[in-house]
C-alpha positions in Angstrom: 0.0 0.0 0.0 2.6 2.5 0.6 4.9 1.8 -2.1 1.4 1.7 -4.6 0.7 5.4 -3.1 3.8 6.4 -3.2 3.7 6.2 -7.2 0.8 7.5 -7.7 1.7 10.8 -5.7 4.8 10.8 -8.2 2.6 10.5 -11.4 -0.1 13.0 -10.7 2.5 15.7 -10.2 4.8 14.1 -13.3 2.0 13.7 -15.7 1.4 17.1 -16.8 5.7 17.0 -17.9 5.4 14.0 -18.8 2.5 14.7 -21.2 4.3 17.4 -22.6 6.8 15.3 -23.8 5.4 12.3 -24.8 2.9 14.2 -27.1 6.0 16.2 -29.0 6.9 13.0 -29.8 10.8 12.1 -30.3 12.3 15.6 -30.8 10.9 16.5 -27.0 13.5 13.9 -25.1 16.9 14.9 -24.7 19.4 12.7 -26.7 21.7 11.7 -24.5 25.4 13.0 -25.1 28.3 11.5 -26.9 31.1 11.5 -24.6 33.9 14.0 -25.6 37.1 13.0 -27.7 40.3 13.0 -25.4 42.1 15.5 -27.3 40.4 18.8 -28.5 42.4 21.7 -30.3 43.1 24.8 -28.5 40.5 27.1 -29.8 37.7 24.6 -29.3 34.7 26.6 -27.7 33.3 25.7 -24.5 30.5 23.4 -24.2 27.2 25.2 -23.7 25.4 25.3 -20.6 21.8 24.9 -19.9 20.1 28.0 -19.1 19.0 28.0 -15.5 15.4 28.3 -15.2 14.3 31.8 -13.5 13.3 31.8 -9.5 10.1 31.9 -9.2 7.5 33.1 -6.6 5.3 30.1 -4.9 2.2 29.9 -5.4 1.5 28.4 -1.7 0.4 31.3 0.1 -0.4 30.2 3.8 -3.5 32.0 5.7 -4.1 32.9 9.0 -4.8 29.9 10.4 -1.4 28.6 9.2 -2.4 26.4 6.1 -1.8 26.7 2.4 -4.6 28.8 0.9 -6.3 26.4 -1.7 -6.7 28.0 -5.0 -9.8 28.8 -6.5 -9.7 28.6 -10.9 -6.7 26.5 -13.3 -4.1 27.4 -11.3 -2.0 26.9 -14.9 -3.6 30.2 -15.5 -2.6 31.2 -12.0 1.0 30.5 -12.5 1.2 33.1 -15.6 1.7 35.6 -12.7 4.9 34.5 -11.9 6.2 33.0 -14.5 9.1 35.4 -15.9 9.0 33.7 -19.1 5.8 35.1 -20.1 6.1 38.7 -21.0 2.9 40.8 -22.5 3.1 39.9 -25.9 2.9 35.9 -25.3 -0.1 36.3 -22.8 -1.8 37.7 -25.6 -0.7 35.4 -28.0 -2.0 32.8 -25.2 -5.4 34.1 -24.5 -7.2 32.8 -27.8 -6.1 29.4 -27.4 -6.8 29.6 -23.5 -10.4 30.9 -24.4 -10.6 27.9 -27.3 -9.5 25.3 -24.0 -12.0 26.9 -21.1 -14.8 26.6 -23.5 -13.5 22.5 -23.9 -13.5 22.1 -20.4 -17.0 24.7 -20.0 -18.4 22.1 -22.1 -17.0 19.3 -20.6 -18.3 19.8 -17.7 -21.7 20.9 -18.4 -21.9 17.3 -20.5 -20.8 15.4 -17.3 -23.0 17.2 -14.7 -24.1 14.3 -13.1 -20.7 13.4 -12.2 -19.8 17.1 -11.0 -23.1 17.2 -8.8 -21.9 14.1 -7.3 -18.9 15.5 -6.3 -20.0 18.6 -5.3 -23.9 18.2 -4.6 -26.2 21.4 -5.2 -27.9 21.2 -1.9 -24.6 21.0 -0.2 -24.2 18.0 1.5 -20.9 16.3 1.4 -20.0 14.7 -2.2 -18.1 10.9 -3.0 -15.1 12.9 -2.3 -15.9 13.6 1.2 -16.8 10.7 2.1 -13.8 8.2 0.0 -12.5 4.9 1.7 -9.4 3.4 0.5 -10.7 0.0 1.2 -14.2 0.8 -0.8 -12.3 -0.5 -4.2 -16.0 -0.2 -6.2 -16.0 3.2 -5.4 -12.4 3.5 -6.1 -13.5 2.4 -9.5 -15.7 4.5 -10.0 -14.2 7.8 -9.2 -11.7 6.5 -11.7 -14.0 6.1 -14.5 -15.4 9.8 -13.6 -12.0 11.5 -13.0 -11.3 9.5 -16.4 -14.3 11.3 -18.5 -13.6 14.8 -16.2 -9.5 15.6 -16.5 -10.1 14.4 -20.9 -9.3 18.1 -21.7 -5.4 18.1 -20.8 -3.1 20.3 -19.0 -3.6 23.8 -20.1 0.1 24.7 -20.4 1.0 21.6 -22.3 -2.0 22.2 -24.5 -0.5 26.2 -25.2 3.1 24.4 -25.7 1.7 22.0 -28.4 -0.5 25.0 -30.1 3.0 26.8 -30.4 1.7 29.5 -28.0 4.1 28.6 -25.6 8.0 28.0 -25.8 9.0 24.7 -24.1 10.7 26.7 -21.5 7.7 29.1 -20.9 5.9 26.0 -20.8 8.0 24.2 -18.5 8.5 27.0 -16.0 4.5 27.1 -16.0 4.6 23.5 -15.2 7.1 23.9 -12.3 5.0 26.9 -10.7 2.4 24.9 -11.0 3.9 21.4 -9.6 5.3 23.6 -6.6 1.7 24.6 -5.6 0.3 21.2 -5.6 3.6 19.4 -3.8 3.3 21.8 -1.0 -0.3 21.5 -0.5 0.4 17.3 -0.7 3.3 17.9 1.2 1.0 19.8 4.0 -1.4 17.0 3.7 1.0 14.3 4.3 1.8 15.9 7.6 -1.1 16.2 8.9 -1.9 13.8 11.7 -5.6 13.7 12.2 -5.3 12.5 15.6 -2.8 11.4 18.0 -2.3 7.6 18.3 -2.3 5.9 21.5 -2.0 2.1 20.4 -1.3 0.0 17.6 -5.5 0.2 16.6 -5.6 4.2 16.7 -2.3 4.1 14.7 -3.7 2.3 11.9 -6.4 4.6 11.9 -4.7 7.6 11.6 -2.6 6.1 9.1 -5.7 5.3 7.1 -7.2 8.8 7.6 -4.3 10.0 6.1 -4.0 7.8 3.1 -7.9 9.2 2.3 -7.0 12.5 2.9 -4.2 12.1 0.3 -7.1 10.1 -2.1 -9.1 12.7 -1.7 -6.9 15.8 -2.8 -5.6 13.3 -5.8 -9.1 12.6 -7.2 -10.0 16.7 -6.7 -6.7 17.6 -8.6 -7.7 15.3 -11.4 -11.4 17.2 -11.7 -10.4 20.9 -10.4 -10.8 22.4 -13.9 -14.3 21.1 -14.7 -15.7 22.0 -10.5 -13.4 25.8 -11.2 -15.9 26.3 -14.0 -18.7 25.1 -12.5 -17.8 27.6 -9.7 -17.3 30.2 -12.4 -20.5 29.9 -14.4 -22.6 30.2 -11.3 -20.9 32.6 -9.7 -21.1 34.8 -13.1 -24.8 33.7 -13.5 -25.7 36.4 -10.6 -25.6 38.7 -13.4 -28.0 37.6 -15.2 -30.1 35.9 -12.9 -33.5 37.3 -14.0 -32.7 36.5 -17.6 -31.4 32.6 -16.6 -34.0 31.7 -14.4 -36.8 33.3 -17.1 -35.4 30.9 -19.7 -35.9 28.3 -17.8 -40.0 28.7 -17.9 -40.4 27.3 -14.3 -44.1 26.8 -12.7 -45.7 26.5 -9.7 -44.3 25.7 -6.3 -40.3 25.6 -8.1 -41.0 29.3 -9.8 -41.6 30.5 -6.5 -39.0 28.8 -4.2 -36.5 30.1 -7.5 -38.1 33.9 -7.0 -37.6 34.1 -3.6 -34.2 33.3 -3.8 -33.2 35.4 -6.6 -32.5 39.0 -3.5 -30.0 37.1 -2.2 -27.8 36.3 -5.2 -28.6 39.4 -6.3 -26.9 40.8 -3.0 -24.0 38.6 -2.9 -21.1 40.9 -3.1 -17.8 38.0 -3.8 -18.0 35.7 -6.1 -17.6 33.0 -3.3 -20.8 34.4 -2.0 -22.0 34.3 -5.6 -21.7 31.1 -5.8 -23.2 30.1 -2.9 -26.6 31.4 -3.1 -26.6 30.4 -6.4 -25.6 26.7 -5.8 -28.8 26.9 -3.8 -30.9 27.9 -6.2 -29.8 24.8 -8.9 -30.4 22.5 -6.2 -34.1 23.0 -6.1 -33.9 22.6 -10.0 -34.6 18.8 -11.7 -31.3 17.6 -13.8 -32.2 18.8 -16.8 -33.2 22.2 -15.7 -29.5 22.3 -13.8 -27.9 21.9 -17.4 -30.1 23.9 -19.2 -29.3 27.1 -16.3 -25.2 26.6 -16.7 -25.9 26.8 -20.4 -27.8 29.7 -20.7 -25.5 31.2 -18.2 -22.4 30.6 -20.0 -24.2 32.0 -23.1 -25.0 35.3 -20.7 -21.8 35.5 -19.1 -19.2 34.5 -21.6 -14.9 34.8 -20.7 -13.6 37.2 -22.5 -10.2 37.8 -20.9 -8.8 34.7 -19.3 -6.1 35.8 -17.5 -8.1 38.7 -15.6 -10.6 36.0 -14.9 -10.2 36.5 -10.9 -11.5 35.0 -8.2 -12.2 37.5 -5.1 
């Protein structure tokens, strides 16, 4: 068991490198050096040296209560901030093919609803990631299959490497910000110690608590772009709310639960709070109706600028 999680720590935070080079193919690996003759002449210039990458500042921000501030959007779009590498002209040349990528994963997401709601309920009860169990392999499988279908769209900065909108080293940089972020927070995770053992049985459960802590922020990693816009297109959906809710031709009972909840999202000032009251408001709403809202509201509330995108 620890060895097993042990890799798969490794490759989560490898893949999106890994990916990068696998999908250039050939060219992207490094051939390895011939070693040098034992005689050279005089004048022979001396051998070039990689370029060390530029220092960079983390991502991992702690809070007040001492913890690593989780981030809230793609935090490959976070890590443009301080990546030194990417100067004005190349976010712009980025933001077309970072709009083309956020509408894949939009989409992706609003076609896999089911599996986003069951991760992150409407009504706000705790989702399958909440409540995962190492030793519940069926469910294990499952989350697989959804995590699967959910992280299809790629790594953003490997996808703006292989669209040419991003030099391997801007890319690679973006992939190292980004790598810090999430080893920290796993790091901080892998610390934790969820209670302090007194025997062998408390032992075992701590160590168990940990492993589905570690499960846990694995599965979320591998589904954070689809849930970030989810977040975003309800939380931008309080703009429109009037219009969204109108298209949605509701009757009855559900028009007016949806009515009376509309002065609250309407006075939600973050988008945090945003998001909240509307979250409430799609929980009262059948399936269908919950895809049909996100659509419309996407259609309302489109991105136009990607990296000023914030979340406050």
């Amino acid at each position: 068991m620890k060895n097993y999680w042990r890799n798969v720590m490794v490759l989560a935070l490898a893949a999106p490198v890994m990916g990068s080079a696998m999908a250039q193919g050939p060219a992207a690996v490094d051939k390895p050096q011939q070693a040098p003759p034992t005689a050279q002449p005089l004048n022979t210039a001396p051998a070039a040296v990689a370029p060390v990458a530029p220092q960079f500042e983390s991502l991992a921000k702690k809070g007040p209560n001492g913890k690593i501030v989780r981030l809230e959007g793609v935090v490959d779009i976070l890590a443009f901030e301080n990546n030194k590498l990417i100067d004005q002209p190349t976010r712009e040349k980025c933001k077309p093919f970072i709009l083309a990528w956020l509408a894949d994963v939009d989409q992706l997401m609003i076609d896999n609803l089911d599996f986003v709601l069951k991760i992150e309920p409407a009504d706000g009860q705790p989702g399958l990631l909440d409540n995962i169990d190492v030793d519940d392999h069926v469910k294990l499988q499952q989350m697989s299959q959804m995590m699967s279908q959910l992280m299809s769209a790629g790594p953003l900065s490997n996808h703006l490497e292989l669209k040419g909108a991003l030099t391997r080293d801007q890319s690679g940089l973006n992939q190292q910000i980004t790598s810090d972020y999430l080893q920290q927070t796993m790091n901080e995770i892998m610390a934790e110690n969820p209670e302090k053992p007194d025997g062998a049985g408390d032992a075992e459960k701590a160590k168990k608590d940990r492993i589905n802590n570690l499960t846990r922020f694995l599965y979320a990693l591998s589904c954070k772009d689809p849930i970030s816009s989810y977040h975003r297109i309800a939380a931008d959906s309080a703009a429109n709310i009037d219009t969204v809710v109108a298209s949605l031709k509701l009757e009855g009972e559900q028009a007016k639960a949806a009515a009376a909840m509309v002065p609250a999202i309407k006075a939600a000032k973050s988008k945090t709070d945003k998001f909240n009251a509307v979250r409430k408001l799609i929980g009262i709403l059948k399936f269908d109706q919950q895809r049909a809202f996100l659509t419309k509201a996407q259609e309302l509330a489109p991105v136009t600028d990607p990296l000023a995108n914030k979340w406050s």
